[in-house]
Each structure stands twice: as C-alpha cells, then as structure tokens.
C-alpha positions in Angstrom: 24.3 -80.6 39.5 26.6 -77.5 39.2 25.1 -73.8 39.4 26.9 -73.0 36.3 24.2 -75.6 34.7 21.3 -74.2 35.6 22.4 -70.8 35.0 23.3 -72.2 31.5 19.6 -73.7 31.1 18.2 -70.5 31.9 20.1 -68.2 29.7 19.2 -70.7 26.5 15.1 -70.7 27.4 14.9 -66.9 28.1 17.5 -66.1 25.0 15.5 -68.7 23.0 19.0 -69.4 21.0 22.2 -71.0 22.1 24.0 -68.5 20.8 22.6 -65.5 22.4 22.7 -67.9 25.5 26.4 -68.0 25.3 26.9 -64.1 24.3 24.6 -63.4 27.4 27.3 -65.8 29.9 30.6 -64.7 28.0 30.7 -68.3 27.0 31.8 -69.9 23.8 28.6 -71.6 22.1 30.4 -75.1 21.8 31.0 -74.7 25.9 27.3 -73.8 26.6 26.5 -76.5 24.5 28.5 -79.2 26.0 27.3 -77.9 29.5 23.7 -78.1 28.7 24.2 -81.7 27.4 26.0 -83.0 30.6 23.3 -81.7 32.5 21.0 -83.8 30.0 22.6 -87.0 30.5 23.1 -86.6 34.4 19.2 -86.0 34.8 18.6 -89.1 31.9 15.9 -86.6 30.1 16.3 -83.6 27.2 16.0 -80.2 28.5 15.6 -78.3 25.5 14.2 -79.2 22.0 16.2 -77.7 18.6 14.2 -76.0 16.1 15.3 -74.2 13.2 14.5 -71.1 15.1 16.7 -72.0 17.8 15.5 -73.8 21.4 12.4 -74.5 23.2 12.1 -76.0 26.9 10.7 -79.1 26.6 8.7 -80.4 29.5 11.2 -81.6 31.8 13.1 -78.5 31.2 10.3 -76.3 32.1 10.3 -78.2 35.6 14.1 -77.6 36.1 14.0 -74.0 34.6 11.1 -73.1 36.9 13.4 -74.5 39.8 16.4 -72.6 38.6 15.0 -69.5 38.8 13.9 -69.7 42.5 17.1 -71.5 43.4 19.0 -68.3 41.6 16.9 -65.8 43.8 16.9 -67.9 47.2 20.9 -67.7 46.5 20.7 -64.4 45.1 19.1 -63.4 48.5 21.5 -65.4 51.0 24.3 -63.2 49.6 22.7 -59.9 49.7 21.4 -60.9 53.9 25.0 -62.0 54.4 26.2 -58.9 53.5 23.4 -57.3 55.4 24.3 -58.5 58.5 27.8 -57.3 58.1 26.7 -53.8 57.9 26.2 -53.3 53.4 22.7 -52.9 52.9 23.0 -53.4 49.5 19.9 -55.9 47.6 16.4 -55.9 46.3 13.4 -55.6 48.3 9.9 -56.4 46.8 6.6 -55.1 48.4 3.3 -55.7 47.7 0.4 -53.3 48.4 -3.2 -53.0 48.4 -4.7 -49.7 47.3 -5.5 -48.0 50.9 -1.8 -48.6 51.6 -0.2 -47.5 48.4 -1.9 -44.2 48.6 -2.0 -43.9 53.2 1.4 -45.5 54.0 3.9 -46.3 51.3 4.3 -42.8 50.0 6.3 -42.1 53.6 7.7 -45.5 53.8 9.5 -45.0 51.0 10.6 -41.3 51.3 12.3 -42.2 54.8 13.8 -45.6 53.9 15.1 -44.8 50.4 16.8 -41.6 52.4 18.3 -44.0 55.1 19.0 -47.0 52.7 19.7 -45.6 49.2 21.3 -48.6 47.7 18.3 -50.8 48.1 16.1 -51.4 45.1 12.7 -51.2 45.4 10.2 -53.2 43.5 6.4 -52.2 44.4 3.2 -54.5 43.4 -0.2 -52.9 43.8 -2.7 -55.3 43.7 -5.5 -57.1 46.1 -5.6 -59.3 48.9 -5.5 -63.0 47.5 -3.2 -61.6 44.7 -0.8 -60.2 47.5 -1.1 -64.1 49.4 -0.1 -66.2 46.4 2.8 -63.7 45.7 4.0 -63.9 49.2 3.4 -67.5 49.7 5.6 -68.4 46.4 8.6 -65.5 47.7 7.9 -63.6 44.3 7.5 -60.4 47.5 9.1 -60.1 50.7 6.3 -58.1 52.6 2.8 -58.0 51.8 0.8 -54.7 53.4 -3.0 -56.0 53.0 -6.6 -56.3 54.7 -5.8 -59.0 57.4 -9.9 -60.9 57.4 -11.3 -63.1 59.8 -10.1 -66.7 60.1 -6.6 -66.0 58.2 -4.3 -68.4 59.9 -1.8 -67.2 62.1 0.3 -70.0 61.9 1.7 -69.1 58.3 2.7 -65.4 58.4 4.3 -63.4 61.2 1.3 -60.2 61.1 2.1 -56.4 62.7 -1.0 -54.3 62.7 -0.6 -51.6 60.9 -3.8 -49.2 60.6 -7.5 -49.7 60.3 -9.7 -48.8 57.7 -13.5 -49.1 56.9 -14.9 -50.7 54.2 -18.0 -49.0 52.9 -20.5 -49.5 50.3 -20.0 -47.5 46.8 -21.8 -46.8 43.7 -20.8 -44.8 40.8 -22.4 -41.1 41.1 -25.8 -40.9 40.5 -26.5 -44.0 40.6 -30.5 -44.9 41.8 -29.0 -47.4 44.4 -27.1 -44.1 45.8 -30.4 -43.5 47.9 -30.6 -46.9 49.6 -30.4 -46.4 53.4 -30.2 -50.3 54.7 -27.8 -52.6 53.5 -30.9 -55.3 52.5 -32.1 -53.3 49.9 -29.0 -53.7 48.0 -29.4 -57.3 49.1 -30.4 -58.4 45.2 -27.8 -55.7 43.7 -25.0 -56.7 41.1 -22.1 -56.9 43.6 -18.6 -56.9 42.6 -16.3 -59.3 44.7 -12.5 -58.9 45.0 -11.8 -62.2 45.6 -10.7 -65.6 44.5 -14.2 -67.5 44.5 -18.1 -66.3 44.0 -18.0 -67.7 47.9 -15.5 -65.3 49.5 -15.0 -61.4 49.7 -15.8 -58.6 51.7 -19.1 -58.0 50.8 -20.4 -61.4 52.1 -18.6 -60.9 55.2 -20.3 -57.6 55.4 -23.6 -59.0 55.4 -23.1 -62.0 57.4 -21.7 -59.5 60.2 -25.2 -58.1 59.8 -27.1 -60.9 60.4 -28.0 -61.7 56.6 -27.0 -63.9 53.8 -24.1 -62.6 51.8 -25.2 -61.3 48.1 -24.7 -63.1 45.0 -21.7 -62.2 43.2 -22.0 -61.7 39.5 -18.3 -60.5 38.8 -15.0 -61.4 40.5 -12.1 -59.3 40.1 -8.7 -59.5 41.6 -7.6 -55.9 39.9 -8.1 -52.4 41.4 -8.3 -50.8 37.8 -11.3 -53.7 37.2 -13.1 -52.9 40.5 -13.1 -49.2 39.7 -14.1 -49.9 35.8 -16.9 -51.8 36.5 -18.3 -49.5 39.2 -18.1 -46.3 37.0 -18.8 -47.5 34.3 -22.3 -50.3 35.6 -24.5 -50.2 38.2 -22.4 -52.4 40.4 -22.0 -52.0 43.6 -18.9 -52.4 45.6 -17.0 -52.3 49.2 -14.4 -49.4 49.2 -11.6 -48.4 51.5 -13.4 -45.5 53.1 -9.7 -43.7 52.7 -9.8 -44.0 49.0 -13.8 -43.6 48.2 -13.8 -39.7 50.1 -10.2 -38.8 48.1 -10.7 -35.9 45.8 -9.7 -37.8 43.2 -12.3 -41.1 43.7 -15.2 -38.2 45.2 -16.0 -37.2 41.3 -16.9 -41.2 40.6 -18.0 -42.6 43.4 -21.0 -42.3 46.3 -20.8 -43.7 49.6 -24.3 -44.9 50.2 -25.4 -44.0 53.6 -26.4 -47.1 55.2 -28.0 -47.2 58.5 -25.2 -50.1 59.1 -21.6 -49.6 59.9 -19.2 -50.6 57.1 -16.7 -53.7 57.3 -13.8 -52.9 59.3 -10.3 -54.0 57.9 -7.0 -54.1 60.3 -4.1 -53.5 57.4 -1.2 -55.4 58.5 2.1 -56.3 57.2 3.1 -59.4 56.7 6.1 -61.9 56.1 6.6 -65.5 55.3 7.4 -66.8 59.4 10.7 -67.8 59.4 13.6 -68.3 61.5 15.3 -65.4 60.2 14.2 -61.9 58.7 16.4 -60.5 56.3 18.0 -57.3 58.0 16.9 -55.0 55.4 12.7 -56.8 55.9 13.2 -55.5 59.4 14.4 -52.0 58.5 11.3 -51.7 55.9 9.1 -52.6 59.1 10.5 -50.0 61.4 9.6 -47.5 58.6 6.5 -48.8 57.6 5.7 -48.4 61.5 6.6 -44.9 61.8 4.2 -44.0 58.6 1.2 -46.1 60.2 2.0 -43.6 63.6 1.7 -40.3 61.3 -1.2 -41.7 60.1 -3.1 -43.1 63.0 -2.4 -39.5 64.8 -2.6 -37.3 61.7 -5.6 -34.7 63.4 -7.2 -33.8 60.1 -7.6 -37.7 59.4 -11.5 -37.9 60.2 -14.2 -39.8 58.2 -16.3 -36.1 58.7 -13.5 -34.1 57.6 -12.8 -32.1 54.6 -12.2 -35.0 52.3 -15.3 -36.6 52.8 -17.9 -36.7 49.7 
C-alpha cells in the first residue's frame, strides 16, 4: 500500500469529488482515478461510492480514511522531530488546557516560547479534564495541562506538577444557597458535574473527602462555557478553580460560599503520552511551561485573601 494512495483516498472524501481531489494533488483525474482503484482491488473492498454529486466513503473506506489521517500526522510528525533534533525547530505543537491554566500559565508560556521558537505553530484547546484525556490518549494534542485526581494511573502518562489550585464551591450571585456555611446543606442541591458519568467529578470527591456521600448530579457537562451557563443562569451549584471564581471578571457572577470545609485541592500537571522519546520541541514547551508555574507559585500578590478575592 503506497502513501501516494492513501493520500489520494483522503483528498477524494474531504474534496467529496474526484476532480477537486486531483486539482487539490496536481494530479490528472484519470491518474487519481486509476490510483484509487488499485488501492480497491489490492484491499478486495470499494472505498468510495459514485453518486451523481460526486464520492462518498463507504464503510470500509471510512476505516482506511480514519487510518490515513493518523498515519499522515504520525509521519507528518517524524519529519518535523527529525529535523528537531538536528537543530530546525520548525512543526506544529498542539496543547490542551483547562481553564485555571489557560488564564494562570499559558499566557507566559506562550509569550516566552513563541519569542524563543517562532517558527512553531501553536494550536491551543481549552476544554475540561476527561475532554483533555481522550484528546491526549488518541494524539489529536501533544501535552495536556489539567487537574491531575486521585487514582489516575501513572503507568499511562509521564506527569510534572505544575501548580496547585483549590477547588471551591460557587453559586451565581445572590443566590439563597450563597448563605450555606457546611457543605451538607448543599447536600440535596442541583450540582453540576464536569465529568464523563453521573458517578465521577469533583464534587463527589469533595464530599467523600468529607466523610459524606457525594451529591446527586442532575447535569453533566464537559464544556467550561456550559458550567458557567448553567451556574448564572440556575440555581446550580458548582466546584470552581478558586483562581478563576475571585477574577474580576467571574467576581460580578459568581459567590464563593463560605463553607466551614476546606475546598478540593487540585495539583495541575502537565502531561504527555509516556514514550520512549519526547519530541524536542514537547520538551522545550515543558521548560517554559515550568518557568510560568515558578512566576506563579512565587508571585507575592498571589493570595486567596488578596485584592482579587470576592
């Protein structure tokens, strides 16, 4: 099976026409065609399906194509690494970034490492923790800055504490659960859960830290814009980076409810898929990375009772 083929697969199910297919490889249509119809016959199944609005994948194609386009980037990616190592830092990096560290760590991460590496594209993903997981597990990001909870295996990503955070509880201003002072009397509370099932998320962990059973869930989001919705908009009640719930910007929608207990506290890590070798320009983002989490870890006016607070 010849690269050529796949790339010629791809090009006629994202063109959706055989001609635009061969415009898009500087191909002759004929030549496409005869390439995707050798590729056919050596895998003994069609690919693509003619209409009379040009092609559709049919099933077995949507395997191979979905196969092609990791194959493209895992090559795509050995070039860019080999050239890495020889001193041309030239290539894409994608991150992925919950919340706390798109507004604490990135913004410094990126002003020193686009300084230092300028030919290096960027491609940034803010979203939440299992959203960050399923990304980094299928290589759709390269380094994933997130929450790191109990029991998360150590076996599958190589972790580098980054910062801590606390997660407190939150209610949208004015709200009559603002005044609750123990975390059982928000026990029976609509909870929102940043999760993947009604079984998992911070707030359950929360509780169960406390000694108590973790609240029902009656909406799970995996979307910042959701979690904030839903808060300021309901009487829901949420766990907050304490970072993000005292910014000036969050302070005008949101109240920390005092709770006699302490909030959850978070370690945010980076992490990377473990494997024998990390791409040169990986390691670079992780010595920069590093250097924001020092600023930030020593910043002096950086206090949970400073002027930011609520």
């Amino acid at each position: 099976m010849k690269l050529s083929a796949l790339q010629a697969l791809v090009a006629a199910i994202e063109s959706g026409s055989l001609r635009s297919a061969a415009r898009r490889l500087g191909l002759s249509q004929p030549a496409l065609t005869k390439t995707i119809r050798e590729l056919e016959r050596e895998l003994a199944a069609p690919l693509l399906e003619r209409t009379s609005k040009g092609v559709l994948p049919t099933a077995q194609g949507k395997v191979l194509y979905d196969r092609a386009l990791k194959a493209n980037k895992e090559l795509s990616t050995a070039v860019d690494e080999i050239r890495q190592l020889d001193g041309t830092m030239l290539g894409e990096l994608s991150v992925g970034a919950v919340p706390v560290a798109v507004m604490l760590l990135l913004p410094e991460t990126l002003r020193t490492f686009s300084r230092q590496f300028p030919d290096i594209k960027l491609r940034l993903s803010e979203e939440l923790f299992f959203a960050q997981m399923q990304k980094l597990r299928s290589g759709q990001v390269d380094v994933a800055i997130c929450g790191i909870p109990d029991g998360l295996a150590s076996g599958e990503f190589q972790i580098e504490t980054l910062i801590e955070t606390e997660m407190v509880v939150v209610v949208r201003k004015g709200s009559p659960r603002q005044q609750a002072r123990r975390l059982q009397e928000l026990a029976d509370a609509p909870w929102v859960y940043t999760g993947s099932t009604h079984d998992a998320g911070y707030a359950k962990l929360l509780f169960e830290r406390h000694g108590m059973d973790g609240p029902p869930s009656r909406t799970i989001v995996n979307s910042t814009l959701a979690l904030l919705s839903l808060v300021t908009a309901g009487d829901y009640v949420a766990l907050m980076p304490r970072q993000i719930a005292v910014h000036p910007m969050a302070a005008s929608f949101f109240a920390i409810v005092p709770l006699a207990e302490e909030g959850y506290r978070l370690q945010v890590a980076a992490l990377i898929r473990r494997e024998s070798a990390v791409a040169p320009v990986v390691r670079h983002f992780l010595a920069h990375l590093h250097r924001a989490a020092h600023h930030v870890n020593h910043r002096p006016d950086w206090d949970e009772s400073s002027s930011l607070s609520c």
